[in-house]
C-alpha positions in Angstrom: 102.6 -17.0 -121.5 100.9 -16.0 -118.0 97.5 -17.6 -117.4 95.5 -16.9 -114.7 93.3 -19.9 -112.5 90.3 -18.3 -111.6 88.2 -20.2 -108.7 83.9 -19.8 -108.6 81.7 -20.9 -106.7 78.8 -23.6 -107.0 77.3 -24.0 -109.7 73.9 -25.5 -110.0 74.5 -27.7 -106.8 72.2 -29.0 -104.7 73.8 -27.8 -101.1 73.3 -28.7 -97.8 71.0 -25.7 -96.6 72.4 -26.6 -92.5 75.7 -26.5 -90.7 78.4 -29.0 -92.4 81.0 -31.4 -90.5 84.9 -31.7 -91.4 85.6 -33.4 -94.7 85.0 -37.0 -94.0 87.1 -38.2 -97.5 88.8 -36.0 -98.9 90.7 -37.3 -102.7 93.0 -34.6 -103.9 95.2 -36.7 -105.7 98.2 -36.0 -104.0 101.5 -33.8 -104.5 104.7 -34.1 -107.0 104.8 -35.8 -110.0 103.9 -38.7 -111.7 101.0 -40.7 -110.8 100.2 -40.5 -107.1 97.2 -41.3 -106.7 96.3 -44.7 -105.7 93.0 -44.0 -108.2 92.5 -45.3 -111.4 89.5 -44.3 -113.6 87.9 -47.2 -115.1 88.4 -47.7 -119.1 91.4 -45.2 -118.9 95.1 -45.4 -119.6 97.6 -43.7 -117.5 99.9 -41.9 -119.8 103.1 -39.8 -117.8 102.3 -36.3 -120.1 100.7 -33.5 -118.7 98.7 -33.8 -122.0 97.2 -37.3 -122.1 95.8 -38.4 -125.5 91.5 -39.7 -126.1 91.0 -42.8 -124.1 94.1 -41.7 -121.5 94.3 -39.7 -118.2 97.2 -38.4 -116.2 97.7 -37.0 -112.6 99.6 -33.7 -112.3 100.1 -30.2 -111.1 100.0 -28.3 -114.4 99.4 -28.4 -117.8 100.7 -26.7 -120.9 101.3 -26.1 -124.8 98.7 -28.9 -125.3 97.6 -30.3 -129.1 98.5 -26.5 -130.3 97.4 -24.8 -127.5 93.7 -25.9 -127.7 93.9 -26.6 -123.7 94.2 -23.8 -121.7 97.8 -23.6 -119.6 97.0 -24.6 -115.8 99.4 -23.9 -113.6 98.1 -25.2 -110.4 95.4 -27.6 -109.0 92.5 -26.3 -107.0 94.0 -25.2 -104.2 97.4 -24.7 -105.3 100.9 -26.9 -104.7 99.2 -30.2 -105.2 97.6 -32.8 -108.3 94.4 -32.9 -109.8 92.9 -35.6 -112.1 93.2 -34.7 -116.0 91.5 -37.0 -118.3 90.9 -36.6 -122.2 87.9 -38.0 -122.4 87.3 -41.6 -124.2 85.0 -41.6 -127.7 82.3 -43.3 -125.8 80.4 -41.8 -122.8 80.9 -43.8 -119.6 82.1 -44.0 -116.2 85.4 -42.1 -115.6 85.4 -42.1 -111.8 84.1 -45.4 -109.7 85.0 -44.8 -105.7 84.1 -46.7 -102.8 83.6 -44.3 -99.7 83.8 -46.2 -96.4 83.4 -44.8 -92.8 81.1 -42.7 -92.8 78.0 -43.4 -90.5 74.7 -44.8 -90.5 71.3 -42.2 -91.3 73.8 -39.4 -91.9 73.2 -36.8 -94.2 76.4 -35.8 -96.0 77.5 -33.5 -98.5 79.6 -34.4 -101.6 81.9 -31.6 -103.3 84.2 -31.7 -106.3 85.8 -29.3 -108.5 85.7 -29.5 -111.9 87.4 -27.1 -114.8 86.7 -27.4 -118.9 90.4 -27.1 -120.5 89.2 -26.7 -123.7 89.4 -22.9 -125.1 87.4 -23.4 -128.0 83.4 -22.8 -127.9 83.1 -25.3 -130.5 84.5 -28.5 -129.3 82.3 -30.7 -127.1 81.9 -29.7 -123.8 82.1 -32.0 -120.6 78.6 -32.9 -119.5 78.5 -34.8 -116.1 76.4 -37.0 -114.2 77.1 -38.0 -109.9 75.6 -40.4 -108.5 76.0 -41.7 -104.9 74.9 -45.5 -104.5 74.9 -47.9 -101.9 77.0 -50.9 -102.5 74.0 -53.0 -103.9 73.6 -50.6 -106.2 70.6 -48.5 -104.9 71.3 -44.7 -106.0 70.5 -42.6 -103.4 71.1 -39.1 -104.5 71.8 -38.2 -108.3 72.5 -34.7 -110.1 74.1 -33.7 -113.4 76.2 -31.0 -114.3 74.8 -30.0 -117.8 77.2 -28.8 -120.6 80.5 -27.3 -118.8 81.0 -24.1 -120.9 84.4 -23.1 -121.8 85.5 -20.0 -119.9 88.1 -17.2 -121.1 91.1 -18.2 -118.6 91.3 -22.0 -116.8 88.4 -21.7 -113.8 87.5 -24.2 -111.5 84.1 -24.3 -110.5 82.6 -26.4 -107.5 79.7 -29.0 -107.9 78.1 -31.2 -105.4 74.4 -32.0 -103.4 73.8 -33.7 -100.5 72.3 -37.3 -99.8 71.5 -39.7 -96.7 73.4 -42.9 -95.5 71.2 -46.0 -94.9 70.8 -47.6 -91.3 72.4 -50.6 -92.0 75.5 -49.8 -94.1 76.6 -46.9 -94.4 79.2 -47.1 -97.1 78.4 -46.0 -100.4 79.6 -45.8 -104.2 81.0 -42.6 -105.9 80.1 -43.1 -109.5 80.6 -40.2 -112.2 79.6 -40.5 -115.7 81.1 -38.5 -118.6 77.6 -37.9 -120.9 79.2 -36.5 -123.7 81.9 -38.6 -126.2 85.1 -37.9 -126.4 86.8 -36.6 -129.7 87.2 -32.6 -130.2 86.8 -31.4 -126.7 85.0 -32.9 -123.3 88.5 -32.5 -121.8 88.3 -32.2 -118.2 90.5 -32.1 -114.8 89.3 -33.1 -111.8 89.9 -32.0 -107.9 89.3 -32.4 -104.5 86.7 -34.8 -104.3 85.1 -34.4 -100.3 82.3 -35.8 -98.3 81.0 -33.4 -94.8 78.3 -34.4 -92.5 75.4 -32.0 -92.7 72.9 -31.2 -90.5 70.8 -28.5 -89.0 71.9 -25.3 -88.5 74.0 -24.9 -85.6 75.0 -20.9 -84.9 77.4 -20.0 -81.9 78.2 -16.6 -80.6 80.1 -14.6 -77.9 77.6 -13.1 -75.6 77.5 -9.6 -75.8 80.6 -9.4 -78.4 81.6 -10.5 -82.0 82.8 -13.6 -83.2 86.6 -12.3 -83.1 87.9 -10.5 -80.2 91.5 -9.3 -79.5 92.2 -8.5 -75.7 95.2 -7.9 -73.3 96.2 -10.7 -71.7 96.0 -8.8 -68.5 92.0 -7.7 -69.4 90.9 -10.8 -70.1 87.1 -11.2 -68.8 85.7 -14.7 -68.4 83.8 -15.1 -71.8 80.3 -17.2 -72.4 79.8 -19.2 -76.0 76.3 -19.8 -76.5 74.9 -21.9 -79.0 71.0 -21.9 -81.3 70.5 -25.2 -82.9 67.3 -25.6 -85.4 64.9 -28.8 -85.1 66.9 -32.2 -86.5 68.2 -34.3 -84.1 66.2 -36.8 -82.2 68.9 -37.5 -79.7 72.0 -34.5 -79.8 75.1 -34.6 -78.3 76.9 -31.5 -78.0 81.1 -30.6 -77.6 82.9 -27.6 -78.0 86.2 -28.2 -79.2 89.6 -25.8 -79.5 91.9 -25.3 -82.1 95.6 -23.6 -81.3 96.8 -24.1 -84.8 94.0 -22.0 -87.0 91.3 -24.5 -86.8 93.5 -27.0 -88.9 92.9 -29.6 -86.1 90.5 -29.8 -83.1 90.5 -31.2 -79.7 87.2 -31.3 -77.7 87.4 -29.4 -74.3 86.8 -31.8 -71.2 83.5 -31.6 -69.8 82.1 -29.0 -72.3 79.2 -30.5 -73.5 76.6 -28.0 -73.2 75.2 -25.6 -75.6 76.8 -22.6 -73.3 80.6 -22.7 -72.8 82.3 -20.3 -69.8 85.5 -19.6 -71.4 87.8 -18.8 -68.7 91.5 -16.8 -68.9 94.3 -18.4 -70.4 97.9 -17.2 -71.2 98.4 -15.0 -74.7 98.1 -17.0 -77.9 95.7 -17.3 -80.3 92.6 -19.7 -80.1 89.5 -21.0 -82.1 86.4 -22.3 -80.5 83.3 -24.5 -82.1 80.8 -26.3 -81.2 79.8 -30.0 -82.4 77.0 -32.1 -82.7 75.9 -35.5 -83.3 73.1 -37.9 -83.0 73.7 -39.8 -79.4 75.7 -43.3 -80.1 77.5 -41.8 -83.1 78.8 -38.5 -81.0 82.2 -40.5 -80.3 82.5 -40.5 -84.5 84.1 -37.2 -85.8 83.0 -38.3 -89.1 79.3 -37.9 -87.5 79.5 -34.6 -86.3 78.3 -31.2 -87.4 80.0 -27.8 -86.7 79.0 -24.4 -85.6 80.6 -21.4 -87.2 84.1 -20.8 -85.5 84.9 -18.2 -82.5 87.6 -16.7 -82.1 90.4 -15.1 -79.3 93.1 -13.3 -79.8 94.6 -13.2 -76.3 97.2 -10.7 -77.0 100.2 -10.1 -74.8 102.4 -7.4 -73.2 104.9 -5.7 -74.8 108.2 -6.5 -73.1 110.2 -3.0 -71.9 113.6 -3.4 -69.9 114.3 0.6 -69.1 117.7 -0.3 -68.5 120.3 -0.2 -65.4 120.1 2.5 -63.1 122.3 5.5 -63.9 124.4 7.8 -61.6 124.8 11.4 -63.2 127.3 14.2 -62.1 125.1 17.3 -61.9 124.9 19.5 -65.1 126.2 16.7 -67.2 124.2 13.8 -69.3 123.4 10.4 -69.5 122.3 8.4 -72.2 119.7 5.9 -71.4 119.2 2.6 -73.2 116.4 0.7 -73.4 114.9 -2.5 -74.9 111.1 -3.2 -75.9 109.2 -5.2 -78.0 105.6 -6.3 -79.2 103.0 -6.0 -81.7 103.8 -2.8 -83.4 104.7 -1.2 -80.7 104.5 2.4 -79.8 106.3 3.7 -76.8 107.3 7.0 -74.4 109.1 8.1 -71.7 107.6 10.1 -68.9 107.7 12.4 -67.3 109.7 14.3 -70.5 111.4 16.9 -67.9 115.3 16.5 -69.1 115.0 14.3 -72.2 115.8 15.2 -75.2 113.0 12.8 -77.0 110.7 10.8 -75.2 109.8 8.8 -78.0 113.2 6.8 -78.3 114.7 4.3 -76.7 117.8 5.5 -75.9 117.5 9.3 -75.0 119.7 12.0 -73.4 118.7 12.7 -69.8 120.2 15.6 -68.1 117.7 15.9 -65.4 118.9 18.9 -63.1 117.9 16.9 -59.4 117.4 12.4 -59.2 114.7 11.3 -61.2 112.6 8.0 -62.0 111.7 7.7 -65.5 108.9 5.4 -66.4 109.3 3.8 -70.2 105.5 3.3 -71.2 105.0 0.2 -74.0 101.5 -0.1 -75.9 101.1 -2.5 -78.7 98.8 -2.2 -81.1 96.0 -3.8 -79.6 96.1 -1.8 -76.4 98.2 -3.6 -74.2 100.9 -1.9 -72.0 103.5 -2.8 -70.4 105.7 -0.4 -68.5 109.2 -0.4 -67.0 111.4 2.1 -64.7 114.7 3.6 -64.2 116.6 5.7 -62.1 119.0 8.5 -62.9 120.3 9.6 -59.2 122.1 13.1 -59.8 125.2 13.6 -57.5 127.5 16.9 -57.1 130.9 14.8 -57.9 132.6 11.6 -57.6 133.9 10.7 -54.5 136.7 8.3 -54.2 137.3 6.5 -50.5 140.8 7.4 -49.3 141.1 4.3 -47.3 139.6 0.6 -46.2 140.4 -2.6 -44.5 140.1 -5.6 -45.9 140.8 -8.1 -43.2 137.0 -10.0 -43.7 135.3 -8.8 -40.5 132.6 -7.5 -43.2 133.2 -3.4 -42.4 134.8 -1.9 -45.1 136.4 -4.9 -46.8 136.2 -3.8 -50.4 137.5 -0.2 -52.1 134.4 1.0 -54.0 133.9 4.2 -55.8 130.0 4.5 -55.1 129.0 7.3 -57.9 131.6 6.2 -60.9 128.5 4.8 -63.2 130.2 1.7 -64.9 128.2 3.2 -68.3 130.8 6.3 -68.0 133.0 3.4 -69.3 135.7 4.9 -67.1 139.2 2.5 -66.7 140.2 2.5 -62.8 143.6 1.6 -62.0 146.1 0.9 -58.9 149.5 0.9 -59.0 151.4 0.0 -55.7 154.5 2.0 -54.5 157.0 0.4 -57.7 154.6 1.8 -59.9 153.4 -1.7 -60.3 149.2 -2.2 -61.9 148.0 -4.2 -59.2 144.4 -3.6 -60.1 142.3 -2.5 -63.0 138.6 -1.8 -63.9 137.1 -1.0 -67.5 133.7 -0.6 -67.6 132.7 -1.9 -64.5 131.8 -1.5 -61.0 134.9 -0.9 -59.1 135.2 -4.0 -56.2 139.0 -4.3 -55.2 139.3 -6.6 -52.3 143.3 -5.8 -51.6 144.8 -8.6 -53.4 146.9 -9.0 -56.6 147.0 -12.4 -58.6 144.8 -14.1 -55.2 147.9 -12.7 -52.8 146.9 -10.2 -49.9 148.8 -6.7 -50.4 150.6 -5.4 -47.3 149.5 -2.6 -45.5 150.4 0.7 -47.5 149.8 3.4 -49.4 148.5 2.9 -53.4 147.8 5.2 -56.1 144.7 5.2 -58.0 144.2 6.7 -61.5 140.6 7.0 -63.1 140.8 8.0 -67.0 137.1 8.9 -68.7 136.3 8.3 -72.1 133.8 11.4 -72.6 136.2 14.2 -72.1 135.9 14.8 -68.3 139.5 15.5 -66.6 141.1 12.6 -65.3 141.1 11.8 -61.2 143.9 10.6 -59.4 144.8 10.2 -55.6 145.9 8.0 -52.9 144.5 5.0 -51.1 145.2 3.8 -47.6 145.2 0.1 -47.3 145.1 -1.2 -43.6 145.5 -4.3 -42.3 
């Protein structure tokens, strides 16, 4: 059976009408199995099903197949991959939830959340019907709103509920009391998730001068950026902080010494970053718990593609080269210029049988603009010309037998043999560098033959060499 969790929105709340603050508490009753949660609803019976009888409750991630099907199948808690509370309501109405909520602060206004889903599919049963209730310890209630009758919906839904109250100045901790209204029996079956408290306050907007609130740039156009914040009447005393996140505004550290309402964001290297502003009343500012936030900024500093053209390339004249190149980015377009001699400039690795020496540029642009480029050489020569002769005797003229236009890409093989016929020395691949010796001992003064054997069909090369001491 495939059931699908559908997720509202707030539903005859009372809602903070000003900028909120990170979740102070936040219950979510854990991941895995069995019971997790170091809460305990009062009057209730922990039973280890996922479909806990009248009078019990259970913590888990799903539910299913319940008392004939008469609970709808729930396949995930609110948010996905963790618990939520599931209780079966007891025959009398009372308390199912009692919480003591400590650090928060002193004359704070706060916001209090929870999700809530009716299991039950038939319209007939008795629906949940829910009263919250935030007291102080001695018992003074300071905010109070009820749910009504939770209807029954077509597919499992989890709607939000919640309002907003104000700490007192002396202590600031406060009781989390929800009642169950209706008795238990044929329905008022209910599950219960991630129960939050958020500071609340006035409404605090930031913005990117003269831009939106998300910007992608180049990391080589980046322009020194100013955040500016509009805060509405509320505070008697405000301290403000901007803060950045590197991780998607999962966690926050404020910025040193930017405690203003404008912020000069200045050039960083390529990464992604989020920007906010906070506030709080001045003596509680050190709190998080106490602070408000602005809406969130964001800046994409994006960065260069990286483009290697390749080595440097030696061509004989009316033959071909094949260039090979590297580049990557952020979907990544990319050309070669100019296109005189290519057989595609839009490849990495083209033919280039340019007819005199050329520099081709490799041009890299990502998707968001940026470019990068990179160059390469193709020097274009009328032959190969092999040195007949050379000294290697270390006075630093003409020590080493080098074949200056044999491209080591041609992956021609280079070989000496000394008068016996012997191999004294061999290159595959590679720049030819013979320095006169074989196995580390000096060769005499003589005459060696040379033997260079191509791999793309030109006609071998062979000749002499004069070594001289």
């Amino acid at each position: 059976m495939l059931a699908l969790i559908c997720v509202s929105g707030w539903l005859n709340a009372q809602l903070c009408t000003g900028s909120l603050g990170d979740p102070v508490v936040n219950i979510t009753f854990g991941t895995g199995g069995g019971n997790t949660s170091v809460y305990t609803p009062p009057g209730y019976s922990y039973d280890a099903s996922t479909c806990p009888n009248d009078g019990f409750y259970t913590i888990t991630g799903n539910t299913s197949g319940c008392f004939g099907n008469a609970w709808h199948t729930v396949n995930n808690d609110h948010t996905g991959g963790g618990n939520f509370l599931l209780v079966n309501a007891s025959y009398q109405p009372a308390d199912f939830f009692l919480y003591t909520v400590r650090g928060l602060c002193p004359n704070t206004t706060y916001e209090f959340s929870a999700w809530i889903m009716n299991v039950l599919i038939s319209p007939t049963g008795i629906q949940p019907n829910l009263t919250f209730r935030i007291e102080t310890p001695a018992g003074t209630v300071l905010n109070t709103f009820n749910t009504g009758d939770i209807p029954v919906t077509p597919a499992p839904q989890w709607d939000q509920y919640g309002f907003y109250f104000t700490t007192t100045a002396g202590d600031p901790d406060v009781v989390l009391r929800i009642t169950n209204n209706a008795p238990g029996g044929i329905g008022n079956d209910l599950a219960l998730d991630d129960i939050s408290f958020r500071p609340c306050g006035p409404v605090l907007n930031s913005s990117i001068l003269g831009s939106a609130d998300k910007i992608n740039i180049c990391y080589d156009d980046q322009p020194g950026y100013t955040f500016s914040s509009v805060i509405s009447p509320g505070f008697l005393n405000p301290v403000f902080q901007w803060q950045l996140s590197t991780d998607s505004a999962a966690t926050w550290k404020d910025i040193t010494g930017a405690t203003n309402l404008v912020y000069q964001r200045q050039p960083t290297v390529a990464g992604n970053y989020w920007y906010r502003l906070t506030v709080a009343e001045e003596g509680n500012s050190g709190i998080q718990s106490c602070r408000i936030a602005s809406n969130i900024l964001q800046i994409n500093v994006r960065p260069k593609p990286q483009v290697n053209a390749g080595p440097d390339r030696i061509m004989i004249h009316g033959g071909r080269v094949q260039l090979s190149a590297i580049a990557t980015g952020e979907d990544i377009v990319h050309t070669w210029l100019p296109p005189d001699g290519l057989n595609d400039v839009s490849i990495l690795d083209p033919v280039a049988s340019p007819a005199a020496d050329t520099y081709y540029a490799l041009r890299v642009t990502s998707a968001y603009g940026c470019v990068n480029e990179d160059y390469v050489m193709i020097k274009v020569v009328a032959g190969i010309f092999v040195p007949t002769a050379f000294t290697p005797n270390n006075d630093g003229r003409n020590d080493y037998w080098r074949i200056p236009y044999l491209d080591p890409l041609m992956g021609a093989t280079v070989s000496v043999f000394n008068r016996y016929g012997q191999l004294v020395y061999q290159a595959a691949g590679t720049a030819v560098n013979w320095d006169g010796t074989f196995k580390g001992i000096p060769q005499n003064t003589g005459t060696f033959v040379y033997l260079i054997q191509f791999k793309d069909g030109t006609p071998d090369m062979k000749g002499t060499i004069n070594l001289i001491r």
